[in-house]
LUMMITOR-455977 format. One line per 2 residues: number of its first residue (from 1); for each residue x, y, z of N, C-alpha, C, CB. Coordinates in Angstrom, 3 decimals. Glycine has a CB too. Example, Ala and Ser with C-alpha at 12.3 -4.5 7.8 and 13.67 -1.06 7.14 Angstrom:
BEGIN
1	13.190 -5.690 7.800 12.300 -4.500 7.800 13.200 -3.300 7.800 11.308 -4.473 9.046  12.850 -2.250 7.080 13.670 -1.060 7.140 12.900 0.030 7.870 14.084 -0.598 5.725
// end
This chain:
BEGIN
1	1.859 8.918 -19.286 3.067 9.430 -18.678 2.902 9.411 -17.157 3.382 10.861 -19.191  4.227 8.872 -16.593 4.061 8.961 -15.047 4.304 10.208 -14.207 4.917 8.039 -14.490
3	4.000 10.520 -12.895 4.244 11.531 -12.211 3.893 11.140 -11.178 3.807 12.602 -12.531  4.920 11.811 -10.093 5.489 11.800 -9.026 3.566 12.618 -8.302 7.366 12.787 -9.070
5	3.463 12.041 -6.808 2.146 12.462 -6.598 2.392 12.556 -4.642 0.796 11.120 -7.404  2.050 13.711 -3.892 2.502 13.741 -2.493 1.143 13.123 -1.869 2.979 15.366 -1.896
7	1.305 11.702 -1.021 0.055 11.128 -0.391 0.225 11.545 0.982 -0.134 9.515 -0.529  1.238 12.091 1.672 1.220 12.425 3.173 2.745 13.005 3.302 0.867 10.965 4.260
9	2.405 13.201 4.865 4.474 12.948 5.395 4.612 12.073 6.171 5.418 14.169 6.310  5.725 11.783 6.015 6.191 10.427 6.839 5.458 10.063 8.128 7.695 10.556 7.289
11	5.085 11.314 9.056 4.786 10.908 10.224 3.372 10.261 10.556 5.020 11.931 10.930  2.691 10.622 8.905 1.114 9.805 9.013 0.986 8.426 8.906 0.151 10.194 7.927
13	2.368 7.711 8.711 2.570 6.107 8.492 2.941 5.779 9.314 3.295 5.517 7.616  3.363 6.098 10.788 4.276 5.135 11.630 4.985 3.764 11.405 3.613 4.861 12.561
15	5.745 3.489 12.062 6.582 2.299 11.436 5.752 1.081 11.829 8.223 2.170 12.039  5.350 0.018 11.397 4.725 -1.418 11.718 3.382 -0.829 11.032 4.631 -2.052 13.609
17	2.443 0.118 10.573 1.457 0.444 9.842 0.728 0.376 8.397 1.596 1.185 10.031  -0.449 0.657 8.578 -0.794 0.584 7.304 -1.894 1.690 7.037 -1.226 -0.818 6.994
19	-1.911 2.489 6.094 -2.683 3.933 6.410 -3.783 3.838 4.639 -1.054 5.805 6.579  -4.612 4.570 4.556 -5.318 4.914 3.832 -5.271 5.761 3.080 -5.952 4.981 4.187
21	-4.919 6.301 1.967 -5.001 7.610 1.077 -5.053 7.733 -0.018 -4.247 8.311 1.130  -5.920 8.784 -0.825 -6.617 9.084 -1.643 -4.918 10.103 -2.531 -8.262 9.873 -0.918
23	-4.596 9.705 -3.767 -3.836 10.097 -4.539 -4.776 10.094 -5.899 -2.583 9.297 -4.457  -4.506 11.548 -6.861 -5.634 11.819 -8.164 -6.503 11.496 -8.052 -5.577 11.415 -9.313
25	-7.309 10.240 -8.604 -8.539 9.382 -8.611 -7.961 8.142 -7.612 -9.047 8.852 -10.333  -6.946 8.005 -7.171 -6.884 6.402 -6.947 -7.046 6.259 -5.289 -5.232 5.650 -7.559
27	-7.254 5.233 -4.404 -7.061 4.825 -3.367 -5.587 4.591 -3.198 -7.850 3.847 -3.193  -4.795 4.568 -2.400 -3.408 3.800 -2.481 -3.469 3.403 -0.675 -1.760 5.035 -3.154
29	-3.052 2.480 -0.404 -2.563 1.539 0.791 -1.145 1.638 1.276 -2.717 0.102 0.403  -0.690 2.086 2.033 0.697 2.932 1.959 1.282 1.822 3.594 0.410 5.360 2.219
31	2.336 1.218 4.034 2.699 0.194 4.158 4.251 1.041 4.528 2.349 -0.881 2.923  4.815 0.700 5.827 5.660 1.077 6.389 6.409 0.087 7.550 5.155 2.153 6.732
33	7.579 -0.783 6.788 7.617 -2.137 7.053 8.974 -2.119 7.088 6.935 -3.125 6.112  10.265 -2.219 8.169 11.184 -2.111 8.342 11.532 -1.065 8.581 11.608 -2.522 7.773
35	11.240 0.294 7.682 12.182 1.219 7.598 11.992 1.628 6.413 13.439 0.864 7.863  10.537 1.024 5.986 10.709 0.983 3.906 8.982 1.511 4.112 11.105 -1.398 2.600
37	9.003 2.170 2.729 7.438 2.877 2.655 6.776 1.660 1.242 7.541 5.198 1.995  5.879 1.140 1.013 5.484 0.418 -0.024 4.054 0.885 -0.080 5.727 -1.095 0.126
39	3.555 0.718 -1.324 2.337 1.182 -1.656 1.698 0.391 -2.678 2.420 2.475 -2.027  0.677 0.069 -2.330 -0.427 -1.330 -3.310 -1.220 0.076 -3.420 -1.517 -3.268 -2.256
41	-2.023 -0.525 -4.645 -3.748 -0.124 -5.159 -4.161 -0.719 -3.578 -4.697 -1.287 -7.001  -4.944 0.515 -3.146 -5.825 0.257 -2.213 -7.349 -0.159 -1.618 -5.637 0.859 -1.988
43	-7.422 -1.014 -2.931 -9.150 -1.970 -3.040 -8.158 -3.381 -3.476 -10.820 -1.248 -4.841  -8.820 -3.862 -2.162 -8.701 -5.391 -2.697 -8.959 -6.217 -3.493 -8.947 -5.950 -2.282
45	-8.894 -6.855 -4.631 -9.266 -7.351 -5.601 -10.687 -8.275 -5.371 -8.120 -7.987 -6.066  -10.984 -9.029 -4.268 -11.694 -9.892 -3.888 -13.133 -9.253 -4.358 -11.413 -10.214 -2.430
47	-13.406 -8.431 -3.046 -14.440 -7.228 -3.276 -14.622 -5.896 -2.760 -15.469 -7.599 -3.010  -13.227 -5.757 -3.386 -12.758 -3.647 -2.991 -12.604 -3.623 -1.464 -14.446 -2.081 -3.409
49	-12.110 -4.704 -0.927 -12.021 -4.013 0.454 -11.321 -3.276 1.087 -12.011 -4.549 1.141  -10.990 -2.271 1.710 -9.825 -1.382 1.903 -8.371 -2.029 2.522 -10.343 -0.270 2.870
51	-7.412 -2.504 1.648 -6.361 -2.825 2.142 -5.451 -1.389 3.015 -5.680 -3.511 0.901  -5.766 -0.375 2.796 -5.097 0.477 3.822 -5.852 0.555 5.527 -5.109 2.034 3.078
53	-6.784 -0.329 5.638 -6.950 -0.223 6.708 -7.498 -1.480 7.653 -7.590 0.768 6.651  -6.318 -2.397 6.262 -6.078 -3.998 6.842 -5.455 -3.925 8.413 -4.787 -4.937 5.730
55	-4.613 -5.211 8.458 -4.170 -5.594 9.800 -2.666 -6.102 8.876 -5.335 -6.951 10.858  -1.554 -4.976 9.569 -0.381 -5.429 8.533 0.569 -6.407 10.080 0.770 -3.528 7.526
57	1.250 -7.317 9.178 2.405 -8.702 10.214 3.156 -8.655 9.399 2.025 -10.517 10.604  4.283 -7.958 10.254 5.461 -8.014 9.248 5.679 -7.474 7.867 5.650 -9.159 9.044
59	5.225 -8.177 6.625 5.717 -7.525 5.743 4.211 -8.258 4.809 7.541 -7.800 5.386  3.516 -8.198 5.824 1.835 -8.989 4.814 0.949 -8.446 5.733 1.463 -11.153 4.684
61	-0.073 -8.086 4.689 -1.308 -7.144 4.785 -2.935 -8.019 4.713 -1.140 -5.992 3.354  -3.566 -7.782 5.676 -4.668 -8.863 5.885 -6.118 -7.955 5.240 -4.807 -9.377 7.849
63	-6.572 -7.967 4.638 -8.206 -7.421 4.339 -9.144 -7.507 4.932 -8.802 -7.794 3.467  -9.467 -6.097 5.808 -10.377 -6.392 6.721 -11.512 -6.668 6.918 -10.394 -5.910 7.182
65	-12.295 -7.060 5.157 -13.223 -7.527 4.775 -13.434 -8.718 4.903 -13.336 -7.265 3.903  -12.388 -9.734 3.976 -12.718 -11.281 4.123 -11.423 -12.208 3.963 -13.829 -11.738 2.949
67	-10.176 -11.505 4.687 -9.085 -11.913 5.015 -7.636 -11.902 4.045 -9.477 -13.044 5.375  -8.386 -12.072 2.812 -6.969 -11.625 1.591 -6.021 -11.011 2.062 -7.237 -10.640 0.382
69	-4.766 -12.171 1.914 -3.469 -11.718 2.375 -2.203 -11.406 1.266 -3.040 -12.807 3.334  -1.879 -10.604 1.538 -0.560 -9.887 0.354 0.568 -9.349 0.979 -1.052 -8.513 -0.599
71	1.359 -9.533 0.248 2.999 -9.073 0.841 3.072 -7.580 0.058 4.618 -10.393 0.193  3.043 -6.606 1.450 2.903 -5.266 0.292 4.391 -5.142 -0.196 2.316 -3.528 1.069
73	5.496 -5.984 0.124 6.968 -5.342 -1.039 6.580 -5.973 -2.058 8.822 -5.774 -0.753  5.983 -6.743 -2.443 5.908 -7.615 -3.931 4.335 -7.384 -4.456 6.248 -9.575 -3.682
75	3.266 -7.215 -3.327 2.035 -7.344 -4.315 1.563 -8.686 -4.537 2.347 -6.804 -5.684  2.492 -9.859 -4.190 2.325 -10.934 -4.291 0.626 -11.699 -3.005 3.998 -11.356 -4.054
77	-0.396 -12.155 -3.128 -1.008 -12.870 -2.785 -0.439 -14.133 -2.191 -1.670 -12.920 -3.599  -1.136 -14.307 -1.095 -0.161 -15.297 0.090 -0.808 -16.646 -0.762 -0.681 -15.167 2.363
79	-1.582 -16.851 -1.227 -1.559 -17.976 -1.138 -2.317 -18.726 -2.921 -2.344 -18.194 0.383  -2.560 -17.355 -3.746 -2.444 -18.110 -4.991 -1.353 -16.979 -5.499 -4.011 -18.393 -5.981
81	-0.380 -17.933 -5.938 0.602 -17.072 -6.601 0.899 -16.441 -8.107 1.513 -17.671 -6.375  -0.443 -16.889 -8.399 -0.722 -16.288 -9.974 -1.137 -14.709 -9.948 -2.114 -17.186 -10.772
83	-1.716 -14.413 -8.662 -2.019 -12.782 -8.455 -1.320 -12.108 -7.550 -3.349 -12.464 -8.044  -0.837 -11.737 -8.530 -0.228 -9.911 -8.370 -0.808 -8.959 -8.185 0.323 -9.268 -9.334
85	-0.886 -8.161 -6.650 -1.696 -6.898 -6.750 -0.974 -5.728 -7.247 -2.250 -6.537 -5.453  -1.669 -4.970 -8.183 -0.435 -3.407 -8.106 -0.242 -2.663 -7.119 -0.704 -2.220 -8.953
87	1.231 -2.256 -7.752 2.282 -1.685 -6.811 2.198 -0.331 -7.213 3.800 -2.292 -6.917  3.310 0.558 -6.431 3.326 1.762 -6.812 4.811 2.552 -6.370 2.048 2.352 -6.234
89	5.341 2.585 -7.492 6.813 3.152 -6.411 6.307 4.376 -5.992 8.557 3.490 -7.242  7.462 4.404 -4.382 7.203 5.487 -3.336 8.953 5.782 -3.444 6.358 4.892 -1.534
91	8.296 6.959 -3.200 9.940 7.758 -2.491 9.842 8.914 -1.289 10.844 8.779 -3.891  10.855 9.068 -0.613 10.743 9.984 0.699 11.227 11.102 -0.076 11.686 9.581 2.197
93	10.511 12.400 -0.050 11.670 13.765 -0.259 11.306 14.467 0.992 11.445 14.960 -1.817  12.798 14.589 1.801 12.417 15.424 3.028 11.656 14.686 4.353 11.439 16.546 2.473
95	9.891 15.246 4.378 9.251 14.717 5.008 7.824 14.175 4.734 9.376 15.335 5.751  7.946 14.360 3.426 7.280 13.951 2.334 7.123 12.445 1.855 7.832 14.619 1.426
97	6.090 11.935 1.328 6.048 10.740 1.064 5.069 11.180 -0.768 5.210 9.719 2.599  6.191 10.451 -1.500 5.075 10.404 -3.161 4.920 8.720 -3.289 6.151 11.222 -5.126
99	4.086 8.830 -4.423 3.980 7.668 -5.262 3.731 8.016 -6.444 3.083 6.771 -4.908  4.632 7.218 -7.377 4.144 7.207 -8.508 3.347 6.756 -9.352 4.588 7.160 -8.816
101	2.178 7.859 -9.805 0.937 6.977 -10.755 0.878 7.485 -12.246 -0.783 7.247 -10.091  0.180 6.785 -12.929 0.855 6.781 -14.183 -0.857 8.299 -14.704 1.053 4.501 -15.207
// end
């Protein structure tokens, strides 16, 4: 069963960012890109590298380990398109920021 989970408030993401935070057991990578909050699993698939404290362009997130690039609205991998990283819906209440983990 899913539930709603508070990783910060808005003002710990600034807009063009990419922040780090610890939700239940999980890492999450929290991504603040237009005007929009998005949230990946925050270990890179490659070899766990912290995507919350990549180098985000635009609307793609760089690994500051060994470069793995992902589009945090989709999760999508820049450049094999068979991997999908997980996502996590976010919502604003207030000044609040959740995600949902299952």
């Amino acid at each position: 069963m899913s539930h709603w989970v508070r990783i910060c408030a808005v003002d710990e993401c600034p807009p063009g960012e990419a922040r780090e935070f610890v939700a239940g057991d999980r890492v999450i990578a929290l991504f603040h890109v237009d005007g929009v909050y998005y949230a990946l699993d925050g270990m890179c698939p490659h070899q766990g590298g912290p995507l919350g404290q990549g180098q985000l362009t635009g609307g793609v997130v760089t690994c500051p380990w060994h470069g793995w690039q992902f589009d945090v609205r989709t999760g999508q991998h820049r450049t094999n398109r068979s991997l999908i990283h997980p996502q996590f819906a976010v919502k604003v209440e207030g000044e609040e920021i959740l995600v949902q983990l299952d």
